[in-house]
DSSP file (Angstrom, degrees, kcal/mol; ACC not computed):
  #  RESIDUE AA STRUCTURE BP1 BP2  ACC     N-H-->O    O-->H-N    N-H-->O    O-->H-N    TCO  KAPPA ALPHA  PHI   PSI    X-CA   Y-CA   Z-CA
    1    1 A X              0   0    0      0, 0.0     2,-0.3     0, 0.0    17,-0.2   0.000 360.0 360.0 360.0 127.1  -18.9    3.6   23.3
    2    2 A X  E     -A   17   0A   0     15,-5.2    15,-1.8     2,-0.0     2,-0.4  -0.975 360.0-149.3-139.0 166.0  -20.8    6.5   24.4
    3    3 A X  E     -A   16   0A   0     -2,-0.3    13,-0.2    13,-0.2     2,-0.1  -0.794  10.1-176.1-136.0  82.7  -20.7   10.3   24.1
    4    4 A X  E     -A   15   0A   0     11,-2.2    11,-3.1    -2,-0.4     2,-0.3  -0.611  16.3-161.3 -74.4 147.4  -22.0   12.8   26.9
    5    5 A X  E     +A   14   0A   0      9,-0.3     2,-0.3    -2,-0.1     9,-0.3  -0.831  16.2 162.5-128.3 171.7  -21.8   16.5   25.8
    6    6 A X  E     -A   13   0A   0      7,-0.9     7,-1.1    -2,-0.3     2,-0.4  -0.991  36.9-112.5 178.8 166.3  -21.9   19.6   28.0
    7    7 A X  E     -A   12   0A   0     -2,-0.3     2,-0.4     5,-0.2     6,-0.2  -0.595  27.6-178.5 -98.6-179.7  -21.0   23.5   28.1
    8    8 A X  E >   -A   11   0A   0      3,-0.6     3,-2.7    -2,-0.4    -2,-0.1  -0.570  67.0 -50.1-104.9 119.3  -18.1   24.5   30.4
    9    9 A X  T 3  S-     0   0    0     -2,-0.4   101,-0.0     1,-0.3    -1,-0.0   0.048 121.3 -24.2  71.5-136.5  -17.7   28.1   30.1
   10   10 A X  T 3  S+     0   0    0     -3,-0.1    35,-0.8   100,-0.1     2,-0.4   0.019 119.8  91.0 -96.8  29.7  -17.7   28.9   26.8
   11   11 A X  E <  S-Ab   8  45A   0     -3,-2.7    -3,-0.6    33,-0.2     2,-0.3  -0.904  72.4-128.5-136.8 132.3  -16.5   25.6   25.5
   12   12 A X  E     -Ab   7  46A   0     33,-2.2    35,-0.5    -2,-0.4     2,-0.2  -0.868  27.4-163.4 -90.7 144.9  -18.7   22.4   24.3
   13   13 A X  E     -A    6   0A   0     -7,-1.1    -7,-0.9    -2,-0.3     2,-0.2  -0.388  10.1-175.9-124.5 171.8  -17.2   19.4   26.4
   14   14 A X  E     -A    5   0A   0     33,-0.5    35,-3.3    -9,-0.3     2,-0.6  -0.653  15.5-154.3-167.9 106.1  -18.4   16.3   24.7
   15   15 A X  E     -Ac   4  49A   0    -11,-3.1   -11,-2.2    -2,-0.2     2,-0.3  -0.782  12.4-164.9-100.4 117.7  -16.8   13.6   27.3
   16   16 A X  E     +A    3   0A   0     33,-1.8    36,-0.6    -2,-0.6     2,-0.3  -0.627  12.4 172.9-117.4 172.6  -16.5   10.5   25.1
   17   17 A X  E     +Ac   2  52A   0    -15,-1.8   -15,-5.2    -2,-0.3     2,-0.4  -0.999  38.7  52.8-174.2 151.3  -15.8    6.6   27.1
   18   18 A X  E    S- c   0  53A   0     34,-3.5    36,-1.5    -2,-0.3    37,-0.9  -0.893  96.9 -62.5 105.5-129.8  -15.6    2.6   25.8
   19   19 A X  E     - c   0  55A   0     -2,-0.4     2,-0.8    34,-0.2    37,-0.2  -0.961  36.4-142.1-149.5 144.9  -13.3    1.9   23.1
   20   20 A X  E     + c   0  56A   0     35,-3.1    37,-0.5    -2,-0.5    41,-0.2  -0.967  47.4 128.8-127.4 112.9  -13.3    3.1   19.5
   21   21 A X  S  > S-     0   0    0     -2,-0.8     4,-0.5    35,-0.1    36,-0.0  -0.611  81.9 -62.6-136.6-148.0  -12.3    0.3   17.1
   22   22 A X  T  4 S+     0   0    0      2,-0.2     4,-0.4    -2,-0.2     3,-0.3   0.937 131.4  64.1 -78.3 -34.0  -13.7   -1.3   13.9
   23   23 A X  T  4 S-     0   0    0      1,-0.2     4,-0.4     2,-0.1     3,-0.3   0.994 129.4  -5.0 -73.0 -79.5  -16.9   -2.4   16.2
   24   24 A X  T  4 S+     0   0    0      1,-0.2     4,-0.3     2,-0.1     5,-0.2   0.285  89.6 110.5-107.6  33.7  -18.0    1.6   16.9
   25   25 A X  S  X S+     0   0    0     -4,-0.5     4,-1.7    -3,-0.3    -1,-0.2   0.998  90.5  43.7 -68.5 -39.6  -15.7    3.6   15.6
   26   26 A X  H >> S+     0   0    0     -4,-0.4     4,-1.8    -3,-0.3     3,-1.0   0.946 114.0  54.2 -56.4 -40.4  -19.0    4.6   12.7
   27   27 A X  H >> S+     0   0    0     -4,-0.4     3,-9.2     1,-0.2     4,-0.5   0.843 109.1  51.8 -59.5 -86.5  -21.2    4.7   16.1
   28   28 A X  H 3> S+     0   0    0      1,-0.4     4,-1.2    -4,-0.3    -1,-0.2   0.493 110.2  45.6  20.0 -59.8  -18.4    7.2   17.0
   29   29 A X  H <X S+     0   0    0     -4,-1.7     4,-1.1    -3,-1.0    -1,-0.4   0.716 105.4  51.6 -82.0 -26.2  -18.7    9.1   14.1
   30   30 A X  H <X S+     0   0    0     -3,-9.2     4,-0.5    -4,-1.8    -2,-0.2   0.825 113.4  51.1 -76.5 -23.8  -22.4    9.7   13.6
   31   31 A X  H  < S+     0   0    0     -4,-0.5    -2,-0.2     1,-0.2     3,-0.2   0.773 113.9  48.0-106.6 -18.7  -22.5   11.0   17.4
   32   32 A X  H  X S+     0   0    0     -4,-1.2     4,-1.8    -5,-0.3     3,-0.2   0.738  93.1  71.7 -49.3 -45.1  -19.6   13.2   16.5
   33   33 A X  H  X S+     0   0    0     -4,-1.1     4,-1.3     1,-0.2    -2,-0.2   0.621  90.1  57.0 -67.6 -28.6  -20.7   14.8   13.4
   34   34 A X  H  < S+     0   0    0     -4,-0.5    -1,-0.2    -3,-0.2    -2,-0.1   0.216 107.3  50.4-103.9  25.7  -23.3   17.1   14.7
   35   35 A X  H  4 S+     0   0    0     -3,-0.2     3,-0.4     2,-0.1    -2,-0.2   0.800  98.7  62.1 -91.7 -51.0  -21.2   18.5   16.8
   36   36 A X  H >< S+     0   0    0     -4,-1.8     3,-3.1     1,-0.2    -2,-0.2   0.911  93.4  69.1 -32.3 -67.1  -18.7   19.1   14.4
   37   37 A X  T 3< S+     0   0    0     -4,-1.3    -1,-0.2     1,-0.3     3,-0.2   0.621  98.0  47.2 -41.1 -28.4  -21.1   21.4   12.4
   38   38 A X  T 3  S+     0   0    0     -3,-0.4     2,-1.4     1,-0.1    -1,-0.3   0.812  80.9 106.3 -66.5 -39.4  -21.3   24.2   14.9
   39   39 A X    <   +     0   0    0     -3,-3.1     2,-0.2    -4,-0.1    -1,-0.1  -0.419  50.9 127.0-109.2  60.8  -17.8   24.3   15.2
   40   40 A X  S >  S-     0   0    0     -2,-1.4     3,-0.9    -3,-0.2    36,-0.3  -0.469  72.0 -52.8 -90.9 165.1  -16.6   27.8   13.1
   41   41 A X  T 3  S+     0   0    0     34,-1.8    35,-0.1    33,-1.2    -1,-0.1  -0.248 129.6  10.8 -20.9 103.9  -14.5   31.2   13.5
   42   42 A X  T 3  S+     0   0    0      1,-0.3     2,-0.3    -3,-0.1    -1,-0.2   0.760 106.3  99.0  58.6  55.9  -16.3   32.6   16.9
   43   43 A X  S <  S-     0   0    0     -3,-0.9    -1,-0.3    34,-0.0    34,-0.1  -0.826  82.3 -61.1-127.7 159.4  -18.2   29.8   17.9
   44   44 A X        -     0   0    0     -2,-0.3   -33,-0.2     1,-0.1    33,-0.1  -0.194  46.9-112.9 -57.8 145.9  -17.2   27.3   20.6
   45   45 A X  E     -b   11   0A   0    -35,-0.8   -33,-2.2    68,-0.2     2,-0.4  -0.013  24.1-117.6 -64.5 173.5  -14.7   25.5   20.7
   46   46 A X  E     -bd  12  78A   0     31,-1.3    33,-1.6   -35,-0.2     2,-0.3  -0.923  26.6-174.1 -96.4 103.2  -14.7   21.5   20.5
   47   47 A X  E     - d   0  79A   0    -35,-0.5   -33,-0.5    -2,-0.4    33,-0.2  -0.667  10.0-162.3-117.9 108.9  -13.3   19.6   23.6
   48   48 A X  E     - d   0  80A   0     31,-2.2    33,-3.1    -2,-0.3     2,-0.8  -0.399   8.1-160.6 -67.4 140.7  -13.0   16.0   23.3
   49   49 A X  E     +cd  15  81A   0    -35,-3.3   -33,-1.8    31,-0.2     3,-0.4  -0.858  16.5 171.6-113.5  99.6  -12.7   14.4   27.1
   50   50 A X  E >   +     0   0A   0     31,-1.7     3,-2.3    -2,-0.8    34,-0.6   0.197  34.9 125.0-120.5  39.7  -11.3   11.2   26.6
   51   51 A X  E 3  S+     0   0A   0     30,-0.6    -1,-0.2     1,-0.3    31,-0.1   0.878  82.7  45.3 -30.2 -43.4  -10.8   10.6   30.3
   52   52 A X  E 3  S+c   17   0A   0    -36,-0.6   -34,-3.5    -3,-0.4     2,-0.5   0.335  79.9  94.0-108.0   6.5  -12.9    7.5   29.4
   53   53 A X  E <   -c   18   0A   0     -3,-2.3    31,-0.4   -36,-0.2    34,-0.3  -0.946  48.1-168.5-109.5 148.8  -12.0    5.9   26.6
   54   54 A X  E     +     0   0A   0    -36,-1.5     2,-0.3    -2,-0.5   -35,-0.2   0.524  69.0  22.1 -95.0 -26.5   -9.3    2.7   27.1
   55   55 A X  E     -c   19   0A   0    -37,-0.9   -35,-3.1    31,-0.1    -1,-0.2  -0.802  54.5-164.6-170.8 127.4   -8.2    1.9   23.6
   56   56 A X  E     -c   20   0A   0     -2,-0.3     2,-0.2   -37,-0.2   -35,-0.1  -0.619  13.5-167.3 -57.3 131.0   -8.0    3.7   20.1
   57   57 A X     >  -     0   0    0    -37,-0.5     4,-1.7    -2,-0.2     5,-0.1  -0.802  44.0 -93.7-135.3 175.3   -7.5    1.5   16.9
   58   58 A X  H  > S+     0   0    0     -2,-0.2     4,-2.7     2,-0.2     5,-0.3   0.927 125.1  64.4 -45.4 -52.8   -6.5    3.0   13.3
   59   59 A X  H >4 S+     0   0    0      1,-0.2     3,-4.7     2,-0.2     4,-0.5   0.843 104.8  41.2 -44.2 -90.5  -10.3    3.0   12.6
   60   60 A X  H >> S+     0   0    0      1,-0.3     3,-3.0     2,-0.2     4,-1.3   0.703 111.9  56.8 -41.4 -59.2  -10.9    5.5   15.3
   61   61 A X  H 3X S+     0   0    0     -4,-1.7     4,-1.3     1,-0.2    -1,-0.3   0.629  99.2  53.5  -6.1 -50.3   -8.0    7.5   14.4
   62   62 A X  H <X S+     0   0    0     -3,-4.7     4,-1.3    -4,-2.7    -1,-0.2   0.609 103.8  64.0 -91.8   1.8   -9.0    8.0   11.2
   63   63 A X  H X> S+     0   0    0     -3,-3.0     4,-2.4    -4,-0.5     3,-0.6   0.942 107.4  49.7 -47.4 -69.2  -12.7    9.4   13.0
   64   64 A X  H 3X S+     0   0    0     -4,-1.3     4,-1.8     1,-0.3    -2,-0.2   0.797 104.3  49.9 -75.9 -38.5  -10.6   11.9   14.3
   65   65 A X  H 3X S+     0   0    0     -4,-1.3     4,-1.4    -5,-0.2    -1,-0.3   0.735 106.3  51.3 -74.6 -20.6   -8.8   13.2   11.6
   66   66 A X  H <X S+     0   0    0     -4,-1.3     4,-2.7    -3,-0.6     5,-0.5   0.936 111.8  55.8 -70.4 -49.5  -11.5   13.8    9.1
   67   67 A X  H >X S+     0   0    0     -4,-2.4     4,-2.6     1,-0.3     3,-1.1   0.784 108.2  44.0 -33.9 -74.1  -13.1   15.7   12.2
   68   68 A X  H 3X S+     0   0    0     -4,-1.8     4,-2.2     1,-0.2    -1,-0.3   0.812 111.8  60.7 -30.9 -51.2  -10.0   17.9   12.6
   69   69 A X  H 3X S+     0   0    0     -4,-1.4     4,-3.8    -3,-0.2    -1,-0.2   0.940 110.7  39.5 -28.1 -55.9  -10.2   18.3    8.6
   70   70 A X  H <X S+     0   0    0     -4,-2.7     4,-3.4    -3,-1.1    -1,-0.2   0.888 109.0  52.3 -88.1 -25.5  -13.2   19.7    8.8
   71   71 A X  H  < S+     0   0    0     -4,-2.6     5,-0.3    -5,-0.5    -1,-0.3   0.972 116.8  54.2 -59.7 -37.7  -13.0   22.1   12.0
   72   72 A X  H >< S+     0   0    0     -4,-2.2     3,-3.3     1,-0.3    -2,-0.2   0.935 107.1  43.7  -6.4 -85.9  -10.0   23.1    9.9
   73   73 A X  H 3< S+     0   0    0     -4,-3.8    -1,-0.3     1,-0.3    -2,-0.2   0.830 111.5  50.4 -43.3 -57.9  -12.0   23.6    7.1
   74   74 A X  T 3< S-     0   0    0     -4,-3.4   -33,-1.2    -5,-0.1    -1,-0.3   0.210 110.3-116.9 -79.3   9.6  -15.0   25.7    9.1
   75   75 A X  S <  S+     0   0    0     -3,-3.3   -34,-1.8    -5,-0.2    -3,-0.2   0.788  74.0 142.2  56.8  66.2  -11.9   28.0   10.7
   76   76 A X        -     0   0    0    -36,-0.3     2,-0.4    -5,-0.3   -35,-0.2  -0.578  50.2-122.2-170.0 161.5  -13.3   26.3   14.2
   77   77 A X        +     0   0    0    -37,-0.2   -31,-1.3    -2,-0.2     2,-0.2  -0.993  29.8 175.1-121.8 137.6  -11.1   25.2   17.2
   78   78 A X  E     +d   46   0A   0     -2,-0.4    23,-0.4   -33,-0.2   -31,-0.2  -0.870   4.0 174.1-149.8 143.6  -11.0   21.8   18.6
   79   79 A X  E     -d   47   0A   0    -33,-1.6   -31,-2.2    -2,-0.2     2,-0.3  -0.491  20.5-142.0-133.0 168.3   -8.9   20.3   21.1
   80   80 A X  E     +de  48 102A   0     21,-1.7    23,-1.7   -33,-0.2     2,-0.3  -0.889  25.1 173.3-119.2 152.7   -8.7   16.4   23.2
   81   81 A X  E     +de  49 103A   0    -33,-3.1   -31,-1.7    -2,-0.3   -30,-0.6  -0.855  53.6  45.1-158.6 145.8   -7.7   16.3   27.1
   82   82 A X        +     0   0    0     21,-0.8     2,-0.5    -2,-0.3    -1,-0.2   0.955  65.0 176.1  97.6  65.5   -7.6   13.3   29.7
   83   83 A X        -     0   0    0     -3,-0.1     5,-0.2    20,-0.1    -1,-0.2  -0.839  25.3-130.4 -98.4 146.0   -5.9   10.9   27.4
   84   84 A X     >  -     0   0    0    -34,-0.6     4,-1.4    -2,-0.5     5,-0.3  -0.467  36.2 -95.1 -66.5 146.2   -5.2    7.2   29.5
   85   85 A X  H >> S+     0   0    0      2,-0.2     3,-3.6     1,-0.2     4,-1.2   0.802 127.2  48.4 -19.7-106.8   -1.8    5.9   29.4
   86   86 A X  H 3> S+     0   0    0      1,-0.3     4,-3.2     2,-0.2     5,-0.3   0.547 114.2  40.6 -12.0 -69.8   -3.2    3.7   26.5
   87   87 A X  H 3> S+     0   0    0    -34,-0.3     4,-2.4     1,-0.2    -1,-0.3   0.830 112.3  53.1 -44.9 -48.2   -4.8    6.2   24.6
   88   88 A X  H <X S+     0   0    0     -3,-3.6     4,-1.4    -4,-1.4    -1,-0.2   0.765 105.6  61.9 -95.6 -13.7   -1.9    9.0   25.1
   89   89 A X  H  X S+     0   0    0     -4,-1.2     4,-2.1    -5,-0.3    -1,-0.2   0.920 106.0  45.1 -58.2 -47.9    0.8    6.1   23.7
   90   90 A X  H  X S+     0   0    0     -4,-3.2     4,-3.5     1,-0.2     5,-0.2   0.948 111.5  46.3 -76.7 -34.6   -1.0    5.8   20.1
   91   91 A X  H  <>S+     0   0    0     -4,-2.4     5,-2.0    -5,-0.3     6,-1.3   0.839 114.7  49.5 -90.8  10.5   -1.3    8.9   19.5
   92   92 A X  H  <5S+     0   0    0     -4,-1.4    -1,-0.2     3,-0.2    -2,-0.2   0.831 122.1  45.3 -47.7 -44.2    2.6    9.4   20.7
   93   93 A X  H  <5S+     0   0    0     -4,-2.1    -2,-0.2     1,-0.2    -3,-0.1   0.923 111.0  39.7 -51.4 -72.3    2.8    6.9   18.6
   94   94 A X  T  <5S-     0   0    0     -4,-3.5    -1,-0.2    -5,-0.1    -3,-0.1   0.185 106.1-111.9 -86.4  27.0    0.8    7.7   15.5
   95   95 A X  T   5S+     0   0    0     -5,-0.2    -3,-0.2     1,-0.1    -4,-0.1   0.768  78.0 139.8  40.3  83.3    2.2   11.8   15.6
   96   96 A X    >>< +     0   0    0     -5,-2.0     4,-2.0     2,-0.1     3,-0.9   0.431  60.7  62.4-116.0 -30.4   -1.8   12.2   16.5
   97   97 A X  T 34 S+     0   0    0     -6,-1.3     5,-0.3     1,-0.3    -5,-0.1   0.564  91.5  60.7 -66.5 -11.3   -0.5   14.9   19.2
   98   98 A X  T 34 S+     0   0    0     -7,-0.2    -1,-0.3     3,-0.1    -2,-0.1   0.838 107.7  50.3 -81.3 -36.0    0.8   16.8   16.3
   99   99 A X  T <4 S+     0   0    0     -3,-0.9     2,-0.4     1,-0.1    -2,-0.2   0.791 115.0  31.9 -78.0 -39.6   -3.3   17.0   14.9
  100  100 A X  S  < S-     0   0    0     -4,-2.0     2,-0.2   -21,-0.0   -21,-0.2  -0.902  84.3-120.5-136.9 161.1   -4.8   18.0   17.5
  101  101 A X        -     0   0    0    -23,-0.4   -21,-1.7    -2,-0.4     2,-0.4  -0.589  44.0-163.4 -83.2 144.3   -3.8   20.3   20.3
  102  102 A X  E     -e   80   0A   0     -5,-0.3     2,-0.4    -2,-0.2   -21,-0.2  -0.997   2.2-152.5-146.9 140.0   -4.3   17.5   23.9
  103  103 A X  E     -e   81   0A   0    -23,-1.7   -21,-0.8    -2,-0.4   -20,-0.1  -0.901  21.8-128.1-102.8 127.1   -4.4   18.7   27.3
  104  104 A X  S    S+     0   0    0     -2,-0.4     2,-0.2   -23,-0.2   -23,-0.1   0.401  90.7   3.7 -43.2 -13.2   -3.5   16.9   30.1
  105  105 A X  S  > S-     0   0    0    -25,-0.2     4,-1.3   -23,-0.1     5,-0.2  -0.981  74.8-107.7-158.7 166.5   -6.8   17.6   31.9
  106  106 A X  H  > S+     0   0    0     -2,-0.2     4,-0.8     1,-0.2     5,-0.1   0.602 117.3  51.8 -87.3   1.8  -10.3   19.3   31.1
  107  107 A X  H  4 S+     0   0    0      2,-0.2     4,-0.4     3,-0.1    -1,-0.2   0.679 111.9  48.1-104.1  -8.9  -10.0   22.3   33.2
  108  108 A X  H  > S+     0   0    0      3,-0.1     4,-3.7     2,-0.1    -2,-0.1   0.898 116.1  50.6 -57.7 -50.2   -6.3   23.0   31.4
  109  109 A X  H  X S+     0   0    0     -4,-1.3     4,-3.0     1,-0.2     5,-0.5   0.969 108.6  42.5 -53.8 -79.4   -8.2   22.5   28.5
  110  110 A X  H  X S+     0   0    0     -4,-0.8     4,-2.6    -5,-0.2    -1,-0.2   0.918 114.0  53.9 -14.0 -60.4  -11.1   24.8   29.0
  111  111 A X  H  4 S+     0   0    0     -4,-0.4    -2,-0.2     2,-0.2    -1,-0.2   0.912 113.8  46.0 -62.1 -59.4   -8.6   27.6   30.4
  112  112 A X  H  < S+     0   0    0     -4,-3.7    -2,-0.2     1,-0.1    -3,-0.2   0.999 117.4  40.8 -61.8 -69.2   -6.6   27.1   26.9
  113  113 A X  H  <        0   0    0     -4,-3.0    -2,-0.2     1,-0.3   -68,-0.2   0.759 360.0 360.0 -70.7 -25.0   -9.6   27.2   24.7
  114  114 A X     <        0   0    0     -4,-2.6    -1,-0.3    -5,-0.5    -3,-0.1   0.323 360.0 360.0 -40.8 360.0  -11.7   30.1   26.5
């Protein structure tokens, strides 16, 4: 599991790849969390790019939803785009596409969050 981050625009991109299960879903989370912090009412937005990850498990899931909690919380936007077939089936699945706003691509994504 690894986490590259980058600006687009005005938008932090943070392009995340590997699998998030019970094995990293804490890696997941540590490399997540100072990201998070930034992410208030007229700051940049959040886009996770998860072009690169192949499979989601509960564990990761529940990664992602205290994150949302907490951009929530900090009045912050963050958004997902480039989920794989795999990926965009659980969260069809698990109403995860209701949590977080997901883009079909990162330059939709961008466009939208700009």
């Amino acid at each position: 599991m690894e986490l590259v981050e980058q600006m687009q625009g005005a938008v932090k991109v943070a392009r995340v790849s590997g699998r998030i299960d019970q094995g990293t879903a804490a890696q997941f989370q540590d490399l997540l969390a100072p990201l998070l912090a930034p992410v208030k009412a007229g700051a940049a937005p959040l886009l996770l790019d998860f072009s690169g990850v192949d499979y989601i498990s509960s564990v990761g899931l529940r990664v992602l939803m205290l994150a949302a909690k907490q951009v929530k919380a900090q009045q912050g936007k963050i958004a997902i785009a480039a989920l794989t077939p795999v990926v965009a089936e659980v969260f069809q699945i698990s109403r995860f596409h209701l949590v977080f706003p997901v883009h079909p691509d990162v330059a939709t994504a961008v466009t939208s969050l700009a």
